[in-house]
BAFI-3210 file (N, C-alpha, C; in Angstrom, 3 decimals, decimal comma, padded with zeros to 6 digits):
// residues 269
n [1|2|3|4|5|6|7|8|9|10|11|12|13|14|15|16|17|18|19|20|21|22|23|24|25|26|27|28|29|30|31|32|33|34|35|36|37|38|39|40|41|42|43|44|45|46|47|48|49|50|51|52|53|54|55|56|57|58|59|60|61|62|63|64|65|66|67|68|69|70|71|72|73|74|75|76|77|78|79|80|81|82|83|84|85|86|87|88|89|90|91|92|93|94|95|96|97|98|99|100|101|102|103|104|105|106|107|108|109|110|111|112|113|114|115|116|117|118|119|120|121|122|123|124|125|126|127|128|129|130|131|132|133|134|135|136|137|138|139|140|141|142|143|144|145|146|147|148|149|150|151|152|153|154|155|156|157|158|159|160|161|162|163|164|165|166|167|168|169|170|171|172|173|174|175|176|177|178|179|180|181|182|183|184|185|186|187|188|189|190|191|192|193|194|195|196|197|198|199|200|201|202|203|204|205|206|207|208|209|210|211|212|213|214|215|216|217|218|219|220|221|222|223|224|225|226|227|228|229|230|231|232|233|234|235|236|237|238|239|240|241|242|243|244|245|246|247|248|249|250|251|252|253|254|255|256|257|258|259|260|261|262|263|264|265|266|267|268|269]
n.u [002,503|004,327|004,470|005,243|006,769|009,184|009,078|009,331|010,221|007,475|003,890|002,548|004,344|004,315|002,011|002,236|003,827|002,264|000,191|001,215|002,439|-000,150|-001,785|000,475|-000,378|-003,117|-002,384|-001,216|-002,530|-004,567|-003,823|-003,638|-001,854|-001,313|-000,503|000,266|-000,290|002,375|002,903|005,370|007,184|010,300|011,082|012,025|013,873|013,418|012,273|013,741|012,027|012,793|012,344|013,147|012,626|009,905|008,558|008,934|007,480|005,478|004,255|004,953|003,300|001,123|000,797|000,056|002,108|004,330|007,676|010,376|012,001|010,558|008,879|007,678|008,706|008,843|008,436|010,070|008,930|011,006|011,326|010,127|008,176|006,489|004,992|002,371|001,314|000,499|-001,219|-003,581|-004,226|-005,430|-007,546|-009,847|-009,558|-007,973|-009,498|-011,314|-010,211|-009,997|-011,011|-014,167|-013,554|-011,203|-008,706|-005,985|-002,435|-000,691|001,493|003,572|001,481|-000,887|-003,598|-005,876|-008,364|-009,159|-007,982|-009,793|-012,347|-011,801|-011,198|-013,656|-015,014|-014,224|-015,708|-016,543|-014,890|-015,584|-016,748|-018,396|-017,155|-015,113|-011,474|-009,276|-005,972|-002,592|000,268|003,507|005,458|007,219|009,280|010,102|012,365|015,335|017,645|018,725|019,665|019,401|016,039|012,847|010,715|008,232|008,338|006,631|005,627|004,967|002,706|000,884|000,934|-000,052|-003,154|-003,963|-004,301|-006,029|-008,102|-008,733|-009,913|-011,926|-014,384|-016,298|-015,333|-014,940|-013,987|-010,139|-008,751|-006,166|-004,211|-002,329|000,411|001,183|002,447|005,742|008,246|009,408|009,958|008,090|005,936|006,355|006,444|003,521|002,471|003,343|002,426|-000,232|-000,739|-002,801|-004,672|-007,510|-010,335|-009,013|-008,431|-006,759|-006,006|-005,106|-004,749|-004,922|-003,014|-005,388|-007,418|-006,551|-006,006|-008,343|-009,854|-008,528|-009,254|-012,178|-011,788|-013,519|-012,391|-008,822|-005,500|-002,929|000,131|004,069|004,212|003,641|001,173|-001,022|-001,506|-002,091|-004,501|-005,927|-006,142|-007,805|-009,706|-012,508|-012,421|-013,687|-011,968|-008,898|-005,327|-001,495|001,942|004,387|006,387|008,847|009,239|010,892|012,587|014,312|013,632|010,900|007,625|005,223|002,616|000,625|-002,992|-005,235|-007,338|-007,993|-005,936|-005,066|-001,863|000,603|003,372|006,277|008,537|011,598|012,338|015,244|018,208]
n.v [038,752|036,133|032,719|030,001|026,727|024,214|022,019|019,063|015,620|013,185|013,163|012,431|012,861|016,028|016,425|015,918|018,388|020,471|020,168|020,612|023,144|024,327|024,013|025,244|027,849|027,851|027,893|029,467|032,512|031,550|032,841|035,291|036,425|036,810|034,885|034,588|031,869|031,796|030,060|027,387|029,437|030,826|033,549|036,459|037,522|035,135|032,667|029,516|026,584|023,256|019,410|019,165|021,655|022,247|020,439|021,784|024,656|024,021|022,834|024,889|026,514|025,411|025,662|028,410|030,294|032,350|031,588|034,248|033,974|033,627|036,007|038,855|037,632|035,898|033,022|029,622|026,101|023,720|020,713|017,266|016,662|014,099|013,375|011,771|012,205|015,297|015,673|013,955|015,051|017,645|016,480|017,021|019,750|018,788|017,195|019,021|020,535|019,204|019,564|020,702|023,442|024,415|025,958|025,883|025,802|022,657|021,187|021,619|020,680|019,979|021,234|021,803|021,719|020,805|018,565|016,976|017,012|015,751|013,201|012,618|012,337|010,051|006,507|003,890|001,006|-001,755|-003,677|-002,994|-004,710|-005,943|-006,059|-004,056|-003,121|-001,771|-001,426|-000,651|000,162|000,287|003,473|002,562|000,686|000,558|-000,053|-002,367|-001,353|-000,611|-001,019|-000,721|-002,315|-004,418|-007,759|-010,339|-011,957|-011,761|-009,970|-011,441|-013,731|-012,240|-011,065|-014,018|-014,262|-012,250|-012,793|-014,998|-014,285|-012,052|-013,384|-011,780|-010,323|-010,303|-009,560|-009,687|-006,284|-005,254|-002,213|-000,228|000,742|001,376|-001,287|-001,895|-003,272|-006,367|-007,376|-005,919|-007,237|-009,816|-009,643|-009,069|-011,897|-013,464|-012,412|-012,380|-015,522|-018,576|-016,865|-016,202|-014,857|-012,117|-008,831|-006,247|-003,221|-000,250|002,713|006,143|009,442|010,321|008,363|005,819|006,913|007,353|004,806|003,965|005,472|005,402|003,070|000,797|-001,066|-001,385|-001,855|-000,325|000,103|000,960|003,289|007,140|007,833|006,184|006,200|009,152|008,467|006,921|008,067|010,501|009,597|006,989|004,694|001,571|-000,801|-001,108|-001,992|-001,551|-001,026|-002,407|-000,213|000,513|003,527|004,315|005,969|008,663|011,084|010,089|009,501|007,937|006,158|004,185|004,817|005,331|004,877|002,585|000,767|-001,839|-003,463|-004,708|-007,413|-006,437|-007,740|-007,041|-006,683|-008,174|-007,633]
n.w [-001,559|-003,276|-003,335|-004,578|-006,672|-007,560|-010,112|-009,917|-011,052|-012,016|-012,945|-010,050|-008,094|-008,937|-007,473|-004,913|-004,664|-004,940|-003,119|-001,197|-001,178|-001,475|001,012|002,478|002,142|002,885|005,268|006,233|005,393|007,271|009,133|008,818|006,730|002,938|000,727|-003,194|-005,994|-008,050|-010,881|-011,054|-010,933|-009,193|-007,210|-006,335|-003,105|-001,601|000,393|000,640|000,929|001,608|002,005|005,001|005,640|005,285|006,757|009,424|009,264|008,685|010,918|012,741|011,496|012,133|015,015|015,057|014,531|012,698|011,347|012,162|009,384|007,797|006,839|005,912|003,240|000,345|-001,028|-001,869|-003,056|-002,952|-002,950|-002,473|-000,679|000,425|002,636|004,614|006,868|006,676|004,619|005,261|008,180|006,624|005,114|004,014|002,896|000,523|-001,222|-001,834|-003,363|-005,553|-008,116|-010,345|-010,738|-010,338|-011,462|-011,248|-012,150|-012,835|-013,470|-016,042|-018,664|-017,266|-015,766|-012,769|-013,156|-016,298|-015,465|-013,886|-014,955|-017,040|-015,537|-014,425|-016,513|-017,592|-018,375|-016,054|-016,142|-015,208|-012,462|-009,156|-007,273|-008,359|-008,268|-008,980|-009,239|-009,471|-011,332|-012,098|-014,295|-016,689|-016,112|-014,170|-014,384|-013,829|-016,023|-014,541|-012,404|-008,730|-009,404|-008,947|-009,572|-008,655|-007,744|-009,443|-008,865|-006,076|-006,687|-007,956|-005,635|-003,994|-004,910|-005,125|-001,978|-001,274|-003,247|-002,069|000,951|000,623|-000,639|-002,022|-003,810|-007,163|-010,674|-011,782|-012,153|-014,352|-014,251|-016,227|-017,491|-021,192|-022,923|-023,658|-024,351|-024,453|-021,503|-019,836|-021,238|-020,358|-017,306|-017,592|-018,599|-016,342|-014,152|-014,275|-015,033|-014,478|-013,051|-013,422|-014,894|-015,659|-016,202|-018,773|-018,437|-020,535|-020,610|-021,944|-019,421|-017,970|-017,948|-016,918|-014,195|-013,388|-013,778|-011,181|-009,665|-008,813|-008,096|-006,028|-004,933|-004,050|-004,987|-004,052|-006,131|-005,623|-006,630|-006,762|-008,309|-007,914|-005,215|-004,948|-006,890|-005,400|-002,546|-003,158|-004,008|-003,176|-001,915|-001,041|000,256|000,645|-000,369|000,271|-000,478|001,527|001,900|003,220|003,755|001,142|-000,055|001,041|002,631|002,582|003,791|003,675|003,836|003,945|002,762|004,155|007,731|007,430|005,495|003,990|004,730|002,898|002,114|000,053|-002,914|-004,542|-007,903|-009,093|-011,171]
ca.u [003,722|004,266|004,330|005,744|007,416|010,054|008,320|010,320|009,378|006,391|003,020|002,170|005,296|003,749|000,914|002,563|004,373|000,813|-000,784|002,363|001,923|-001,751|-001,771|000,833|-001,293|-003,956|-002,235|-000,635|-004,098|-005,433|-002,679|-004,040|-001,155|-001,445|000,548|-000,083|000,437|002,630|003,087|006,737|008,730|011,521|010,694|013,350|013,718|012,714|013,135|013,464|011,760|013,008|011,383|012,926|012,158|008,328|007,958|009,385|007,460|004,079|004,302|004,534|001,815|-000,732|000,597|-000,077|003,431|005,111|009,214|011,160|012,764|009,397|007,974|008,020|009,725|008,633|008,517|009,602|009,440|011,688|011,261|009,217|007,516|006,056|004,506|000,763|000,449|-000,132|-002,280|-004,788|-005,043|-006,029|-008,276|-011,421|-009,455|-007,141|-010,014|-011,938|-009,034|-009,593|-012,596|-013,962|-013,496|-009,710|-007,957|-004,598|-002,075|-000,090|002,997|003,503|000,500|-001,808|-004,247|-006,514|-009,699|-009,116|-008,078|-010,816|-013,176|-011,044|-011,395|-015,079|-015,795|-014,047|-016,729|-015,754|-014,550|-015,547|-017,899|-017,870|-016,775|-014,010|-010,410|-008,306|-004,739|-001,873|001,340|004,029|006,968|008,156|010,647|010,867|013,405|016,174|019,223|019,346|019,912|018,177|014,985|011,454|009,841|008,095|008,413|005,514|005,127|004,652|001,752|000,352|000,599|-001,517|-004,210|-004,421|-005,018|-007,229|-009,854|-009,146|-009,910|-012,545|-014,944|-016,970|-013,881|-015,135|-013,000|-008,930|-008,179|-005,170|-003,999|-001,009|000,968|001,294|003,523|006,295|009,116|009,663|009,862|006,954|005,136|006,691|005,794|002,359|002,421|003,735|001,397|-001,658|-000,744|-003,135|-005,420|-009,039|-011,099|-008,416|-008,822|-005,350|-006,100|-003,587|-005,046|-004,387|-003,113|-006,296|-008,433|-005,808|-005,772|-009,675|-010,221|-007,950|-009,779|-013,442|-012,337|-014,004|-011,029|-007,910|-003,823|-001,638|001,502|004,934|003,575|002,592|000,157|-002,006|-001,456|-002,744|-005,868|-006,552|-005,957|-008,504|-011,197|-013,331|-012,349|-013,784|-010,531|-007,189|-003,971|-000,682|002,673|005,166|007,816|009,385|009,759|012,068|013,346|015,201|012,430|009,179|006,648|004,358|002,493|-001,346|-003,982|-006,029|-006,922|-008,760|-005,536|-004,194|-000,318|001,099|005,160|006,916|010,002|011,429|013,345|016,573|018,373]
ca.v [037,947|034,610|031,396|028,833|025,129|023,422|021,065|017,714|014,728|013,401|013,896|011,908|014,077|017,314|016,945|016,578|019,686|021,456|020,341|021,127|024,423|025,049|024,150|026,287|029,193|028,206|028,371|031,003|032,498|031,610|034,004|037,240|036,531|036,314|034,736|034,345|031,083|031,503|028,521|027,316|030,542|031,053|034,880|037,303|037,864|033,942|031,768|028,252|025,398|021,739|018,703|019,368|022,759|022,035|020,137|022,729|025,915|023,492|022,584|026,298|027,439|024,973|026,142|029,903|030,672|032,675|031,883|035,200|034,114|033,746|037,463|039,473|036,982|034,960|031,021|028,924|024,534|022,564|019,013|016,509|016,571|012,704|013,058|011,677|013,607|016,957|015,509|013,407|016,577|018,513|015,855|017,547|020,567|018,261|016,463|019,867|021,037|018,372|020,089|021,443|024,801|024,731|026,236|025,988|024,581|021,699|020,965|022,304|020,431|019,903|021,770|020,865|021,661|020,122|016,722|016,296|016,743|013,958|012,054|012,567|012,418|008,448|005,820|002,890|-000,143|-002,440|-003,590|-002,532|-006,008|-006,273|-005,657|-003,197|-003,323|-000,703|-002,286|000,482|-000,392|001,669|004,464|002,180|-000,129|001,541|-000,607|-003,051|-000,513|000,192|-001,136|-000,533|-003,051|-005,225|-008,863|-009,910|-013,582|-011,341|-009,399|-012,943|-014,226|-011,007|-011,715|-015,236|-014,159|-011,299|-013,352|-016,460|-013,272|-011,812|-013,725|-011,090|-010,274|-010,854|-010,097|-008,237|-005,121|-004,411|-000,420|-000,576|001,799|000,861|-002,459|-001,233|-004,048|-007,640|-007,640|-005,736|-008,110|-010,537|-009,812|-009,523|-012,839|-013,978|-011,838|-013,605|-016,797|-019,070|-016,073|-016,139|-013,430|-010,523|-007,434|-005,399|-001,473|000,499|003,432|007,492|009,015|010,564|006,969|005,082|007,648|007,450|003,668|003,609|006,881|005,220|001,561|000,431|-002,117|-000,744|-002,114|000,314|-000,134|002,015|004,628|007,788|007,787|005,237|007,114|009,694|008,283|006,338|008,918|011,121|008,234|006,791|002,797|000,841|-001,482|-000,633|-002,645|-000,893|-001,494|-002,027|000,428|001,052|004,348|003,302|007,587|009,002|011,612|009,772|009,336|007,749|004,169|004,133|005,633|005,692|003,909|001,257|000,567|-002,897|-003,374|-006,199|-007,109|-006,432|-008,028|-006,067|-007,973|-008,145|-007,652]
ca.w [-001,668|-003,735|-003,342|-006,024|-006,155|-008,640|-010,766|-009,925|-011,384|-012,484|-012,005|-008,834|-007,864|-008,828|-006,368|-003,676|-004,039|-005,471|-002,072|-000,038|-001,342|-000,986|002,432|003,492|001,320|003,660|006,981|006,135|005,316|008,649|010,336|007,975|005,164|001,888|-000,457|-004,545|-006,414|-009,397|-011,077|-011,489|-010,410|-007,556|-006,807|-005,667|-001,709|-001,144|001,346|000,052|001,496|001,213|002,823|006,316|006,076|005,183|008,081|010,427|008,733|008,652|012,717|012,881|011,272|013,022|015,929|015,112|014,530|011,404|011,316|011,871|008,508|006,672|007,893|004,269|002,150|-000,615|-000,515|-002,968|-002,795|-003,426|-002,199|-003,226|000,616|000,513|004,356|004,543|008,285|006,620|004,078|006,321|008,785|005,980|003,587|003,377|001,961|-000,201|-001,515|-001,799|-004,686|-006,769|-008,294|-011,939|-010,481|-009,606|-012,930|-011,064|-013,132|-011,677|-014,581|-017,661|-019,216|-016,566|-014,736|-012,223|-014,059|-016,952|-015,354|-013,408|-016,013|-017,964|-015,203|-014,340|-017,993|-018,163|-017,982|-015,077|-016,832|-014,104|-011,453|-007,992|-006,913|-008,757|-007,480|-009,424|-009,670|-010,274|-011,907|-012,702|-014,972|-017,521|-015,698|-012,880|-014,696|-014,031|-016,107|-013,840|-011,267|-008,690|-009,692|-008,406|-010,263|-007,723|-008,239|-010,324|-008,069|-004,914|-006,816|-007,906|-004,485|-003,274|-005,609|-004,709|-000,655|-001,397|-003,164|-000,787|002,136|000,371|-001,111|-002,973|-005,441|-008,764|-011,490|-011,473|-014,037|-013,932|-014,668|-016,382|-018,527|-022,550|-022,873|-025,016|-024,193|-023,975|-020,002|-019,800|-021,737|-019,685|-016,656|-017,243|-018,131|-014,780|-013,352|-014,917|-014,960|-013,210|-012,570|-014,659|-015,132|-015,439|-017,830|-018,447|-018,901|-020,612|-022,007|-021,325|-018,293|-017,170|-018,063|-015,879|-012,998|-013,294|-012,999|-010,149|-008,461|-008,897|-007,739|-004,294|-004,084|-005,085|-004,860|-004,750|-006,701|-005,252|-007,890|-006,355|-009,122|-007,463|-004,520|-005,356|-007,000|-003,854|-001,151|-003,410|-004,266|-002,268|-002,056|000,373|000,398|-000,036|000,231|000,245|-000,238|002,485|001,076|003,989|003,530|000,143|-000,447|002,689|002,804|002,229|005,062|003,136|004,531|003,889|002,064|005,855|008,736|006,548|004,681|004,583|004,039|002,050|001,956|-001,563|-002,541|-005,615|-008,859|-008,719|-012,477]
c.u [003,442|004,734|004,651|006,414|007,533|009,042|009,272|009,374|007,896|005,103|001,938|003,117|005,035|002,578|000,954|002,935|003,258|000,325|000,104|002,043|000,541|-002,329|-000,933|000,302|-001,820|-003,870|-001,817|-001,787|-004,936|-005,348|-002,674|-002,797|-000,858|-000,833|-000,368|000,558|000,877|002,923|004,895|007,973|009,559|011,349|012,015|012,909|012,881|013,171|012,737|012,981|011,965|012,518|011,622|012,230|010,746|007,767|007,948|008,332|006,015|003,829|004,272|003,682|001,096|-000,182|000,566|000,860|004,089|006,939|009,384|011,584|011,590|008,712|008,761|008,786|008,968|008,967|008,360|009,968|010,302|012,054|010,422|008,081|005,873|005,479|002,982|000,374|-000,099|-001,323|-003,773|-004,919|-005,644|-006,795|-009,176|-010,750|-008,640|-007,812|-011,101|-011,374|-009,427|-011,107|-012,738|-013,248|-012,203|-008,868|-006,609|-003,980|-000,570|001,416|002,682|002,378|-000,293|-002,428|-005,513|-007,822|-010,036|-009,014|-008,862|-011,859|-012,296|-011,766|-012,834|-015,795|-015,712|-015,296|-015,978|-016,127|-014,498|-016,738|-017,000|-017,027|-015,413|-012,789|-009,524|-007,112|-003,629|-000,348|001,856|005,390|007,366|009,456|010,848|012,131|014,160|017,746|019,661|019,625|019,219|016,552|013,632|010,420|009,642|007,717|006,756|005,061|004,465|003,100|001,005|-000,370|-000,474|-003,030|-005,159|-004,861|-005,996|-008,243|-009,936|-009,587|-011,302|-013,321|-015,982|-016,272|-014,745|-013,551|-011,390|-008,966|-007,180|-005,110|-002,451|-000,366|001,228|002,336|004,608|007,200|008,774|009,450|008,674|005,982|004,723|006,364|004,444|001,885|002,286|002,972|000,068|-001,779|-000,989|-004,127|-006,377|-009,647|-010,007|-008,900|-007,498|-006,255|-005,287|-003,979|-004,239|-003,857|-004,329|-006,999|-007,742|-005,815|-007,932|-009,947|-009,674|-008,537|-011,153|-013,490|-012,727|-013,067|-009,758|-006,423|-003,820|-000,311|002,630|004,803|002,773|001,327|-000,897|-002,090|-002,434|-004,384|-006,817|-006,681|-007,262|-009,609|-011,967|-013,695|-012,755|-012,776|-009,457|-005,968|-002,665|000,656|003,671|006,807|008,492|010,448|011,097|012,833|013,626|013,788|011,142|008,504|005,549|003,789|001,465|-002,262|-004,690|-005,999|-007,161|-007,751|-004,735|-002,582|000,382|002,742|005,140|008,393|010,303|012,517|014,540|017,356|020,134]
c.v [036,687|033,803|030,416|027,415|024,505|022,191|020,178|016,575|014,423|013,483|013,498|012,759|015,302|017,497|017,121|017,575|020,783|021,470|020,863|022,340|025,105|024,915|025,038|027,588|029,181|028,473|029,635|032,566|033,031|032,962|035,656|037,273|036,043|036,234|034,294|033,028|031,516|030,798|028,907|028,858|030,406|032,566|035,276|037,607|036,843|033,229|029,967|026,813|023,626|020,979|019,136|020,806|022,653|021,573|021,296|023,832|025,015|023,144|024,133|026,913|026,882|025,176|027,974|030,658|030,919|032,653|033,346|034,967|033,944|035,233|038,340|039,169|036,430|033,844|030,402|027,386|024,636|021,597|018,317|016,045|015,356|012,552|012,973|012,369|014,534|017,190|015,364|014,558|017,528|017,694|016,289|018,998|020,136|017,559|018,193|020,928|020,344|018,510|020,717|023,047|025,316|024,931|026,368|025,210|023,747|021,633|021,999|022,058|019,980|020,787|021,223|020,882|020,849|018,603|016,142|016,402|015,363|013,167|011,401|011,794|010,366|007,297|004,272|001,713|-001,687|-002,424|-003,353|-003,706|-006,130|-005,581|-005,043|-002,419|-002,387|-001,216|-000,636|-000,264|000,608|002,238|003,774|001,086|000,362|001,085|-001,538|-002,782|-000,038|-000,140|-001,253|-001,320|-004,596|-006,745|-009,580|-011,571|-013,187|-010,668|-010,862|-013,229|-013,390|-011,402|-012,577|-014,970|-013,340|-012,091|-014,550|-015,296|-012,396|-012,127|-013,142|-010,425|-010,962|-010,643|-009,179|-007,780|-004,817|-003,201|-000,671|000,396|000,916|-000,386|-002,687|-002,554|-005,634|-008,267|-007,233|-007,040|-009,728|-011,065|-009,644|-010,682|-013,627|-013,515|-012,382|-014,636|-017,549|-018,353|-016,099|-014,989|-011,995|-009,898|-006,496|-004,375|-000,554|001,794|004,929|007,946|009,002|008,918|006,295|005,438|007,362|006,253|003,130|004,760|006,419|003,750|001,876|-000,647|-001,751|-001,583|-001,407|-000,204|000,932|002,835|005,439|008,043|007,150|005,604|007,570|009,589|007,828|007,038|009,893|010,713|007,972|005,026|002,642|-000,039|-001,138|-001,277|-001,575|-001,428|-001,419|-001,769|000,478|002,701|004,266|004,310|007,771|009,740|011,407|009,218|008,930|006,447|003,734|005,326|006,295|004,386|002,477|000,080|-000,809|-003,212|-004,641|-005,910|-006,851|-007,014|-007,420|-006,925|-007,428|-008,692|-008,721]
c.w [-002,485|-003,134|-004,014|-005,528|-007,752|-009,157|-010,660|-010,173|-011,787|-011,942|-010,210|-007,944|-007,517|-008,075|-005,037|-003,477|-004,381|-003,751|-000,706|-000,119|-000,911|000,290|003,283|002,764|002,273|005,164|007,349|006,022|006,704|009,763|009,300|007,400|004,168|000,951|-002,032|-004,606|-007,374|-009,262|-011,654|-011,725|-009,794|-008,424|-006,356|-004,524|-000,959|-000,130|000,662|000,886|001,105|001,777|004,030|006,814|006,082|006,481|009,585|010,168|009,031|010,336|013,253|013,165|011,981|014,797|016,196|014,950|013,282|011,956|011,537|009,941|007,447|006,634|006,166|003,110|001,293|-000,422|-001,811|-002,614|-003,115|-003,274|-002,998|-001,755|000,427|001,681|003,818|005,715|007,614|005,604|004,973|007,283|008,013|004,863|002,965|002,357|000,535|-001,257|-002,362|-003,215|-005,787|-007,084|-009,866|-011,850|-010,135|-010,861|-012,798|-012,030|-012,469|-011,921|-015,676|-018,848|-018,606|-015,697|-014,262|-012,896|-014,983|-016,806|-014,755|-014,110|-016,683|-017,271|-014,735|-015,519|-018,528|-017,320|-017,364|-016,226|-016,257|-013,154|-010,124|-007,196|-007,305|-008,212|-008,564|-009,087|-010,253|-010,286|-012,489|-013,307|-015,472|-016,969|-014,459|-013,141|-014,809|-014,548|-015,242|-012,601|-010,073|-008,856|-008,789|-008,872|-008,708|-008,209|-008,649|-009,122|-006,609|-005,375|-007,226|-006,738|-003,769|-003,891|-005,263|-003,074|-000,833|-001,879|-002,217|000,553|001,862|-000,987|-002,269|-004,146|-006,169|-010,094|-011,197|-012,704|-012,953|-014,783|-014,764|-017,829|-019,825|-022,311|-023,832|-025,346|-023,536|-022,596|-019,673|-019,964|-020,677|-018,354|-016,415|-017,438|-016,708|-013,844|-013,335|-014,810|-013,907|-012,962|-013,344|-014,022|-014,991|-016,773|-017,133|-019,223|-018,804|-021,543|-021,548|-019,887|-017,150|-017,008|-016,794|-014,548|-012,660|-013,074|-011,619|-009,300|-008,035|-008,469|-006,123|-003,425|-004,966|-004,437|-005,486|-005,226|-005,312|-005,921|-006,833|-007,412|-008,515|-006,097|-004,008|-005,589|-005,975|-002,953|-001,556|-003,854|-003,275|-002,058|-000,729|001,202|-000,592|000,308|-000,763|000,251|001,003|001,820|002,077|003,716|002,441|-000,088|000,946|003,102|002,326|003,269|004,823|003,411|004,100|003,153|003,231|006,526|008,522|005,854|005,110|004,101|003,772|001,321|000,727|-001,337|-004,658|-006,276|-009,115|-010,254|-012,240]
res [x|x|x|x|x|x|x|x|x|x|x|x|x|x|x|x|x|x|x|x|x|x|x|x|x|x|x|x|x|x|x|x|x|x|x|x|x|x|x|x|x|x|x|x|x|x|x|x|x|x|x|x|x|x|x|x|x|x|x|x|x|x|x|x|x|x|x|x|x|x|x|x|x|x|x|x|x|x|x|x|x|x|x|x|x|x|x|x|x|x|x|x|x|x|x|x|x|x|x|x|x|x|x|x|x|x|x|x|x|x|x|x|x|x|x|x|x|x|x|x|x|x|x|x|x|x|x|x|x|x|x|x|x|x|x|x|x|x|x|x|x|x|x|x|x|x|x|x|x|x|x|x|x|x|x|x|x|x|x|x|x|x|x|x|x|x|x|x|x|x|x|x|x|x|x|x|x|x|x|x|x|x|x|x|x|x|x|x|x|x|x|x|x|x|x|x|x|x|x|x|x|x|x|x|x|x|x|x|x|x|x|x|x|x|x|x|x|x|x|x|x|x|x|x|x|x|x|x|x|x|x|x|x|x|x|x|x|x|x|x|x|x|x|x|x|x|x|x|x|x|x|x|x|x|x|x|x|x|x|x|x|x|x|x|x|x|x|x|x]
***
């Protein structure tokens, strides 16, 4: 039988629904059945899973239990299933994916093989000391609308307690997508200002996903991108934002138990 899941959004996006998937492969698995991944199908004779359904169909399986309505069907996503529970119960295998040897392919131009070589292959741009920084703009300016852009005085102010809190901070890089526009520009100003010793890094996506996967002190942005790199890194400190859950269906709070959580207040057009 298959297995598949809608490619929505981008690629901090596409892993959740990669690992949504490959976990219910493996529970499914556990209980002697086996499903195929194709990539980016919906199969004929499917049953479709959306976030609530994921949760329901995943409480299932770890309790030994196949749906009636899953029992010779096909399964295809379609959510964007944002829960860190089903991750963190399963890290060692989640962590265990992200390997040279995994030739799955994630989007339309990524597979996992290939990006972890990228990201293996990028040389750290930074000492271990230093505190590295994930700033997302770009597609989060949404017209005024809406916006996800977190106020650049609140990331400042973080800064300024983290090294007054931890004294062994040396220098900040920030990780920051190309700086195409005026505001951009702008707020990294405002972001800097006042601050000595920073270094802005804006290069590819693997490079970017790679200095933020290899820091030992990491801020996350609201970017599952940084996420991502963090949940699959190996930082010794991690501060997080307090999204409050900001999507109806996102369950998302902490990297782990380590993780410290710092307010956001988001700019207002």
């Amino acid at each position: 039988m298959i297995i598949s899941y809608e490619i929505r959004g981008r690629f901090g996006n596409n892993l959740f629904q990669y690992y949504a998937m490959k976990i219910l492969q493996k529970l499914f698995k556990e209980l002697n059945v086996d499903y195929i991944y194709v990539y980016n199908t919906k199969p004929n004779n499917c049953v479709i899973v959306e976030d609530n359904d994921f949760k329901e169909l995943y409480k299932s399986l770890k309790n030994k239990t196949i749906p009636d309505v899953y029992i010779n069907k096909n399964i295809y996503l379609y959510g964007y299933y944002q829960f860190l529970y089903f991750l963190e119960e399963n890290i060692g295998y989640v962590k265990e994916l992200f390997n040279s040897d995994n030739k799955e392919k994630i989007n339309s131009h990524i597979y996992m093989n290939v990006f972890v070589d990228k990201v293996n292959d990028c040389e750290k741009k930074y000492d271990d000391n230093d505190l590295v920084i994930h700033i997302r703009l770009d597609d989060f300016i949404q017209s005024g609308i809406n916006n996800n852009i977190i106020d650049p005085n609140t990331m400042r102010d973080l800064i300024g307690y983290i090294k007054l809190t931890n004294k062994d901070i040396n220098n900040i890089i920030i990780i920051v997508d190309k700086l195409r526009r005026p505001f951009e520009i702008q707020y990294i100003d405002i972001l800097t200002r006042f601050t000595n010793n920073v270094k802005i890094i804006s290069s590819t996506m693997e490079d970017d996903f790679a200095q933020l996967y290899k820091a030992k002190n990491i801020v996350c942005s609201n970017s599952t991108f940084s996420w991502w790199a963090a949940l699959l890194g190996n930082s010794d400190k991690n501060w997080f934002p307090n999204t409050n859950n900001y999507y109806s269906n996102q369950e998302f709070n902490r990297i782990n138990s380590s993780t410290i959580i710092y307010q956001t207040k988001y700019i207002k057009f």
